[in-house]
SESE-323226 format. One record per atom (N, C-alpha, C): x, y, z; residue in one letter. Coordinates in steps of 0.05 Angstrom, whole numbers, plus 5000, padded with zeros to 4 digits. Atoms other than C-alpha are relative to their C-alpha. Last residue first. Layout:
N
XYZA
...
***
This chain:
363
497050155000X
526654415727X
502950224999X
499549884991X
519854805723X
503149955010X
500150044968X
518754485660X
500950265022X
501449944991X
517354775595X
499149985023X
500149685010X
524354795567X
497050105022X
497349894975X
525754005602X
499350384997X
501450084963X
518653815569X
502250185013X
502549804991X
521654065501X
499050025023X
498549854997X
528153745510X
498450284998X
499249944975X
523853065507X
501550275007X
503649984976X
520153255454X
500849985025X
500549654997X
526853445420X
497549985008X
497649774980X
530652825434X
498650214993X
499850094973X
524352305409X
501150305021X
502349895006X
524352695336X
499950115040X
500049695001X
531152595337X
498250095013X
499350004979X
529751805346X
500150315002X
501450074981X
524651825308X
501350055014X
502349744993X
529052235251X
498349895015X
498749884991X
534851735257X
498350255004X
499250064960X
530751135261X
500950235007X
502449984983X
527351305195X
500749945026X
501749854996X
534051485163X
497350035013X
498649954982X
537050875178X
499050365005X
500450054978X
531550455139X
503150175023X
502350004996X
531850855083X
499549955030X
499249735005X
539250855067X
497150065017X
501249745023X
538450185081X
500850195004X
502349935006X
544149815129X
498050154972X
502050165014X
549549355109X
496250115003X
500550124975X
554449645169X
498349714982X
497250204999X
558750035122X
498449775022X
499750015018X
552450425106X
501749635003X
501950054995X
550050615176X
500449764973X
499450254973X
556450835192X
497649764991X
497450095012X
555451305132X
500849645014X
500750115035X
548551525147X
502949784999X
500550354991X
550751555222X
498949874966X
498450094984X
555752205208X
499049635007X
498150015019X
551252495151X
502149775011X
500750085017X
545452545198X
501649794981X
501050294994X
549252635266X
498049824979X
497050154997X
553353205226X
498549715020X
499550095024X
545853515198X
502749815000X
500750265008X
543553475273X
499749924969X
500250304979X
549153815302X
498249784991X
497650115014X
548954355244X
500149775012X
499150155027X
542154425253X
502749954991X
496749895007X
541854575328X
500249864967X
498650155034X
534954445346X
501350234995X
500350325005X
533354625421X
500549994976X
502750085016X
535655375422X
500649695007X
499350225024X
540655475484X
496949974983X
501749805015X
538655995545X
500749924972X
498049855019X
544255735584X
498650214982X
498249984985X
540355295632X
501350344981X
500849794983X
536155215586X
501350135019X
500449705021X
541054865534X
497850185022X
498849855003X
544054525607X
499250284975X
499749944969X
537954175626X
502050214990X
501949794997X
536254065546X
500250145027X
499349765022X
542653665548X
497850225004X
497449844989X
541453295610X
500350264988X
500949944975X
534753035583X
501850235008X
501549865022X
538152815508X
498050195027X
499249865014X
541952445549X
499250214995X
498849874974X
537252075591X
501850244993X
501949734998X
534352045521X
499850075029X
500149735017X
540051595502X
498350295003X
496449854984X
541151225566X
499850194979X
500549794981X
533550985538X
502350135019X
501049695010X
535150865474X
499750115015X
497849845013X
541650345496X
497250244997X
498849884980X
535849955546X
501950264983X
502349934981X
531249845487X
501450175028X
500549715015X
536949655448X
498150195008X
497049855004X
539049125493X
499250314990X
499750024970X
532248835510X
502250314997X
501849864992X
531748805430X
499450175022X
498849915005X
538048345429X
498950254994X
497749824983X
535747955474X
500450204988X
501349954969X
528847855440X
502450115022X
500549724997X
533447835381X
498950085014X
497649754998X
536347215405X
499650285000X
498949914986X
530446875425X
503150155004X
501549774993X
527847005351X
500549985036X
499749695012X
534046595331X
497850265005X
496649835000X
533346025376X
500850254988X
499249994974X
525845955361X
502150105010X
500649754996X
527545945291X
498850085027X
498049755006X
531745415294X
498550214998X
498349974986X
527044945337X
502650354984X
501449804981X
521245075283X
501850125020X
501349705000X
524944835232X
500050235017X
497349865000X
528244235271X
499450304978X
498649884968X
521244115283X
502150155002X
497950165003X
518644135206X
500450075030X
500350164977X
511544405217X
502349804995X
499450225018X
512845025170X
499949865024X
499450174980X
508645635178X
501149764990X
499349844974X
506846185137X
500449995022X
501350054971X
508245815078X
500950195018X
498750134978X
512146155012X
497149865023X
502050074979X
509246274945X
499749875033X
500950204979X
514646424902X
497850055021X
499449924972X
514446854836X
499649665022X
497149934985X
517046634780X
499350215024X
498850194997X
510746434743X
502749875021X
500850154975X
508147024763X
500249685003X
499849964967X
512347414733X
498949765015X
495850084992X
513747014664X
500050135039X
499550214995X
505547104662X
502849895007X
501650114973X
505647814673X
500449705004X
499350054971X
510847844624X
498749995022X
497850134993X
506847544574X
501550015008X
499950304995X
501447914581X
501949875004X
501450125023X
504748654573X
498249685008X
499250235016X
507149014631X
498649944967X
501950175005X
505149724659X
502349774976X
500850134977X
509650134700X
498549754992X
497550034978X
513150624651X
499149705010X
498450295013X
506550614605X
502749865008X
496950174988X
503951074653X
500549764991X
500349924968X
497051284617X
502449805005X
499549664991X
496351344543X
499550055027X
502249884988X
498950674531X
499450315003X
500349825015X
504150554464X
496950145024X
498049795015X
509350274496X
498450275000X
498449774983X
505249864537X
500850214997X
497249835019X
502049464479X
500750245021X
499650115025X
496348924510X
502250114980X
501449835030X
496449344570X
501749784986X
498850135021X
497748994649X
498450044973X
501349885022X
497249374712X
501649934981X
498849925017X
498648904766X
499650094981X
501349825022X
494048854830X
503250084985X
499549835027X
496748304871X
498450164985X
500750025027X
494447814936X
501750214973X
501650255012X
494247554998X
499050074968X
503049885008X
499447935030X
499149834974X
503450134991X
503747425071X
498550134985X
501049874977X
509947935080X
496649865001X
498650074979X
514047445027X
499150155026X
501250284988X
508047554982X
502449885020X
502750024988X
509548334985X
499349695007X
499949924973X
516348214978X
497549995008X
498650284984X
516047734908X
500350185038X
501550105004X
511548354876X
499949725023X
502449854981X
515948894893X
497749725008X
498449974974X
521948524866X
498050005025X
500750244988X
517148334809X
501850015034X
501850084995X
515649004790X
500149705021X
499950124974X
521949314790X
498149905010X
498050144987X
523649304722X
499849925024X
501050285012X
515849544697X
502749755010X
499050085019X
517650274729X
500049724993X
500449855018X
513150614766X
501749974985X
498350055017X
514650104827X
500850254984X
497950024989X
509550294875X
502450034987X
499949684994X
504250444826X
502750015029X
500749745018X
505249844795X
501050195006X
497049965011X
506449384850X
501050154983X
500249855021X
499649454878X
502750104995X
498649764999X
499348954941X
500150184964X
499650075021X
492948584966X
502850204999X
497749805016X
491548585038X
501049964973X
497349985023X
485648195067X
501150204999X
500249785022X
482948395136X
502349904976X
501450085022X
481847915187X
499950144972X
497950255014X
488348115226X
497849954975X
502950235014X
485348805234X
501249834990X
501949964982X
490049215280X
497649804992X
500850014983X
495548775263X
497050155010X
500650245005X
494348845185X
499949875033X
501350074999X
494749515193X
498949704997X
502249914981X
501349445218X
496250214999X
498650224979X
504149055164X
498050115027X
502850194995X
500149565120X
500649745022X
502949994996X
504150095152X
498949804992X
500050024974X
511949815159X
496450075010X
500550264986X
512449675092X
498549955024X
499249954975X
514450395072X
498049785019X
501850214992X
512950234996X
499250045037X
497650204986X
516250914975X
498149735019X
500750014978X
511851084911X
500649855021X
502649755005X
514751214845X
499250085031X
502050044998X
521450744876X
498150324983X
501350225014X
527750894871X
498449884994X
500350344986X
527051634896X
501149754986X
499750255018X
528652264871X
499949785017X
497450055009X
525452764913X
500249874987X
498549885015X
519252814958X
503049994992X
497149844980X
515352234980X
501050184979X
498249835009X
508351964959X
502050095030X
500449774993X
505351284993X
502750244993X
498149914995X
505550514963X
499150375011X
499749825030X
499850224927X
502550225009X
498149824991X
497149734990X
502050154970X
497050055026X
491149514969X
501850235006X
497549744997X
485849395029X
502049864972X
497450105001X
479948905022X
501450245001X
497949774995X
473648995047X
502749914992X
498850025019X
467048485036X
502450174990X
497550054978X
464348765107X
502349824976X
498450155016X
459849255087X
502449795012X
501150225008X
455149515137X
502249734977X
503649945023X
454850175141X
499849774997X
501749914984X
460750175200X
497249994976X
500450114977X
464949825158X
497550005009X
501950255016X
464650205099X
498949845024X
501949905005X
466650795144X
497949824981X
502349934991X
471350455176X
496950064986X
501450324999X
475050205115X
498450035027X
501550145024X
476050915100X
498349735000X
504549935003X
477351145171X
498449944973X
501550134989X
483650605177X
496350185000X
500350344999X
487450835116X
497049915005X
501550085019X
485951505137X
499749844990X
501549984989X
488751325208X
497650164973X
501150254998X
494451015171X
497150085004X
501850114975X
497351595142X
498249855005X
499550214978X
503151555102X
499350115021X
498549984981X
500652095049X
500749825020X
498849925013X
496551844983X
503550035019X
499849655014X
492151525011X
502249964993X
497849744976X
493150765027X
498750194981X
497050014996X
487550334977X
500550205016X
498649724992X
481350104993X
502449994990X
497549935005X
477449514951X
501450275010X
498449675002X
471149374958X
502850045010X
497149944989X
467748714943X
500550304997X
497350075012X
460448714932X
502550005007X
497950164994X
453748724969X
502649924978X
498250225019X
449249324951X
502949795014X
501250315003X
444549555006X
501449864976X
501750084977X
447050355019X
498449694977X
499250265007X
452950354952X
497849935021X
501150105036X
450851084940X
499649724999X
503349895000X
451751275026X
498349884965X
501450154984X
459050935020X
496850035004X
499150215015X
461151284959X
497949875016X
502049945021X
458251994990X
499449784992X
502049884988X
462551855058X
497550004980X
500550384998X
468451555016X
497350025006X
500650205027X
468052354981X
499649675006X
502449835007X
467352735051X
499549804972X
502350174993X
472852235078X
497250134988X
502049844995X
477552575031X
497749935012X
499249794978X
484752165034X
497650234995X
500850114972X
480951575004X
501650245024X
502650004982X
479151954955X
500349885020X
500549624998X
486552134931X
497250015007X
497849764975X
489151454941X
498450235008X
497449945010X
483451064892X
501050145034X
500549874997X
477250614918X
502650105001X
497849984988X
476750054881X
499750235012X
498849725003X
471049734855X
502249925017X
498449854980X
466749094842X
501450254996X
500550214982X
462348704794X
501950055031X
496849974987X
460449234751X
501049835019X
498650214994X
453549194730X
502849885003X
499050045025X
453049754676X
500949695016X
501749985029X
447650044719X
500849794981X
503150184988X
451349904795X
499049974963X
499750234988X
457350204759X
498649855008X
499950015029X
454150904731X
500649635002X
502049995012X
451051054802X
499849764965X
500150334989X
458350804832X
496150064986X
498250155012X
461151434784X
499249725010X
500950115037X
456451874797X
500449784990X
501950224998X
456751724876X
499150084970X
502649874989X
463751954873X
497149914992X
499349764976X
471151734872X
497550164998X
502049935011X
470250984823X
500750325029X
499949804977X
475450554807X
497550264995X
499349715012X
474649924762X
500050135028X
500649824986X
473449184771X
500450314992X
498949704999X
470948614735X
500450275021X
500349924983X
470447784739X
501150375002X
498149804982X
472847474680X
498750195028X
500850194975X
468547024639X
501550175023X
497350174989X
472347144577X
498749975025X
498050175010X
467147424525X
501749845024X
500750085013X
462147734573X
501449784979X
500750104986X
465548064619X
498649744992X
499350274983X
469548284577X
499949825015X
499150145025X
464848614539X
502449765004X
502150204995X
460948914602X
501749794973X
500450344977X
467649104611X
497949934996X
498050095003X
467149574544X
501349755023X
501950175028X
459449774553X
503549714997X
503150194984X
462350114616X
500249774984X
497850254985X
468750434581X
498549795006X
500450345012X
462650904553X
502149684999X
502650134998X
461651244618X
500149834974X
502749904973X
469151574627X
497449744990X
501549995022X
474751534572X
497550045004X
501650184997X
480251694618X
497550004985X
502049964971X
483152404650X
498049714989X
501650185002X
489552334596X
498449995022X
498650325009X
493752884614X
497349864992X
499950205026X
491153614604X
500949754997X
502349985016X
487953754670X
500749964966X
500749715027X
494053664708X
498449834988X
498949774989X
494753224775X
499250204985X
497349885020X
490152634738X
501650255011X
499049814981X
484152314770X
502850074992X
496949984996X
482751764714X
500850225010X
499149704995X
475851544702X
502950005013X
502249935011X
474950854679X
500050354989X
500849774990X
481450534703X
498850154972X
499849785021X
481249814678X
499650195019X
500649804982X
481749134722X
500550154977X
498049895017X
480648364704X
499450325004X
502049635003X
479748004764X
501550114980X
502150055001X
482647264764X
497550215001X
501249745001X
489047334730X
496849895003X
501849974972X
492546674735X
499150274999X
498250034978X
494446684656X
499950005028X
498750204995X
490346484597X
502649985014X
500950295003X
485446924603X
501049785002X
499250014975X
490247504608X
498249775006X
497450164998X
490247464536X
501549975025X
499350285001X
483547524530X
502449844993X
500750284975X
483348044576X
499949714988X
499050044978X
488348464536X
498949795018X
497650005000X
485348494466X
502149825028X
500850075008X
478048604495X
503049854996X
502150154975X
480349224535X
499349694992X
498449924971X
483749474482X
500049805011X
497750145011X
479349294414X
502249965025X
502750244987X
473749614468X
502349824982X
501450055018X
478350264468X
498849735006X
499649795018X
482050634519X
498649964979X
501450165014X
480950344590X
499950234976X
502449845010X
486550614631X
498749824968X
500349724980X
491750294678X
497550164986X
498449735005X
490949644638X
499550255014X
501449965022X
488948984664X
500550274999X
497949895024X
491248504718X
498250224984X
500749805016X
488948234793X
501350164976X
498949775021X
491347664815X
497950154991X
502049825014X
489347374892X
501250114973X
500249705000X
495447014918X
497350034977X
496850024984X
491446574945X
502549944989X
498250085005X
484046564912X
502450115012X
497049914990X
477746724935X
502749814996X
497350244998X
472546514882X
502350195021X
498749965003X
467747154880X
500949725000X
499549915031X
460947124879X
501850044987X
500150275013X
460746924951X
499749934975X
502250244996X
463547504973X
499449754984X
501349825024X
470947614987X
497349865001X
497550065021X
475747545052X
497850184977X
498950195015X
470347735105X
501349944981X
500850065041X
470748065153X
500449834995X
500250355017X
470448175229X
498950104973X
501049965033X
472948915255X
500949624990X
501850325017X
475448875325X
497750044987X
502849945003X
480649465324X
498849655001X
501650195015X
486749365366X
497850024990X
501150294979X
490449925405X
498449944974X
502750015013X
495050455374X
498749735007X
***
C-alpha cells in the first residue's frame, strides 16, 4: 500500500494540544446530576476533553439507545461549570444539525458509521464550512481502507483537524480482549499518514475496567498521542457497559501510573546499542525472508504434483495438524497465541494462491 500525502493538523486552535491527549467521561449521558457529577471530578485530573455518548447505536433495540437531544443542554452544563472542552458522537446530519445548535465543540465519528461511507458522506456534507476537531474511529471489521476512506472524505472537503481513535476491531469467539487491538493497523496507518494524530480507546478494546491500563500503557509505548477512557461517576450502576468504565479516581491512579516514554533518546551509548540490535534483526529478517521463500518453492512443487494427480488444494486435515502442530511449538518458544496464528494463516493463505496459479497454469 503506497503513501498517502495528507497534511494535518494536530487540533484547532481552540483546542490546547496536549501529549498524551486525555479524553474521559461516561459511555452514555444519563442525567445532568451525571454528567455534571463526573466532569467535575474529572476536573481535577488530566482530562482535557470531557466525552458523553448522546445517541447510542445499540445491536438490539431494547438496550439502552441513549437519552438523545436533551443530553445537549447537559454538556452545555459542563461546559459551562468546569471549563472543559466537549465531545460526543454523532452518525447523521440530524445529529451534527443538533451539535452545531447546542454548540458542541467537537465529535467523534463511531465504528459502525465509519464502516458506511453513505452515512460519513451525509456527516461530511452537514459539517460543509464548520472548523472543529473530528475524530474517526477503525470500523468495526479490520479494514484499513475504511479507516482510510473516512478520513478521506473529510479530507477531501476540506477538513484537516482529523484525528483517528483506534477502539480495537470485532472478532469471533471468546477472546481476552472485547475488541482484538490488532496493533499492526493503526501502526500502519500511521505510516501512510505520519501527520495524523492517533488517540487510543482502551475501553472498548478492553471491555473490562482490569485491563485498561495494560491497554492504555501499550498504546503510549506505540507513540499514540493520546486516550479516550470512559469514565462514570458510579460504574456499577451505568446503564451502558459498566464492565469497561472506571470511576474518577481510578482514572486518576491510571494515569498517574502510566509512563510517558521518548521517541528518541540522544544518549550515544543508547543510540549505539540499539543500532547493534536492529542490525541484528535486519540479519535476522534477510534470513526469514529467504526461509519463506524455499517455503513457497515448496508449496509450488506440491501443487505441481496435487495437479499432477488431480489433488484438491486445501487439505484440512494437513492444515488443522500444521495449525495445532506450530501452535504448540509456537508456545514453548514464548510466542502469542495471536501472533502465531496470524503468520500461520498468511502464510497458508500465501501456499494456496500460489497452488492456485500452479492449477491454472499451463505447467
Amino acid at each position: 500500500m503506497k503513501s498517502m500525502k495528507i497534511k494535518l493538523n494536530n487540533l484547532s486552535n481552540s483546542v490546547s494540544y496536549f501529549k498524551p491527549l486525555v479524553i474521559a467521561g461516561p459511555c452514555s449521558a444519563e442525567s445532568n446530576l451525571q454528567m455534571l457529577s463526573t466532569a467535575r471530578e474529572l476536573k481535577k485530573t488530566n482530562t482535557h476533553i470531557f466525552r458523553a455518548g448522546i445517541w447510542k447505536p445499540r445491536t438490539r433495540p431494547n438496550s439502552f439507545e441513549g437519552v438523545g437531544t436533551p443530553a445537549l443542554e447537559w454538556m452545555n452544563n459542563v461546559q459551562k461549570e468546569t471549563g472543559l472542552k466537549v465531545i460526543t458522537e454523532v452518525a447523521n446530519s440530524t445529529h451534527v444539525n443538533k451539535i452545531l445548535k447546542h454548540n458542541i465543540d467537537m465529535i467523534w465519528i463511531g465504528a459502525r458509521t465509519v464502516g458506511n461511507p453513505f452515512a460519513i458522506q451525509e456527516i461530511v456534507d452537514s459539517l460543509k464550512g464548520v472548523d472543529m476537531p473530528i475524530f474517526i474511529k477503525n470500523p468495526l471489521n479490520a479494514d484499513l481502507n475504511l479507516w482510510l476512506g473516512a478520513i478521506e472524505r473529510f479530507y477531501n472537503a476540506g477538513f484537516r483537524n482529523i484525528i483517528a481513535i483506534h477502539r480495537g476491531f470485532f472478532s469471533y469467539g471468546i477472546q481476552k480482549y472485547r475488541n482484538m487491538p490488532q496493533w499492526q493497523l493503526p501502526v500502519e496507518l500511521k505510516r501512510l499518514i505520519p501527520e495524523l494524530p492517533i488517540i487510543c480507546d482502551p475501553s472498548h478494546i478492553a471491555g473490562n475496567r482490569s485491563l485498561i491500563n495494560e491497554i492504555s500503557q501499550t498504546a503510549l509505548d506505540l507513540n499514540f498521542d493520546g486516550l479516550m477512557i470512559e469514565t462514570h461517576i458510579d460504574p456499577i450502576n451505568a446503564l451502558s457497559d459498566q464492565e469497561q468504565q472506571l470511576n474518577p479516581i481510578q482514572l486518576n491512579e491510571l494515569l498517574d501510573n502510566l509512563v510517558v516514554r521518548n521517541q528518541s533518546d540522544n544518549n550515544s551509548e543508547t543510540a549505539l546499542s540499539l543500532e547493534y540490535l536492529r542490525s541484528q534483526i535486519d540479519k535476522l529478517d534477510d534470513k526469514l525472508i529467504d526461509v519463506l521463500q524455499n517455503r513457497m518453492n515448496l508449496a509450488e512443487l506440491i501443487g505441481l504434483d496435487k495437479k499432477a494427480n488431480d489433488i484438491t488444494i486445501l487439505q484440512p486435515e494437513r492444515w488443522k495438524f500444521i495449525l495445532e502442530d506450530r501452535m504448540k511449538k509456537g508456545i514453548t518458544k514464548g510466542l502469542s497465541d495471536e501472533f502465531v496464528i496470524l503468520l500461520l494463516r498468511a502464510i497458508h493463505q500465501e501456499s494456496i494462491n500460489i497452488q492456485t496459479k500452479v492449477m491454472n497454469s499451463n505447467k
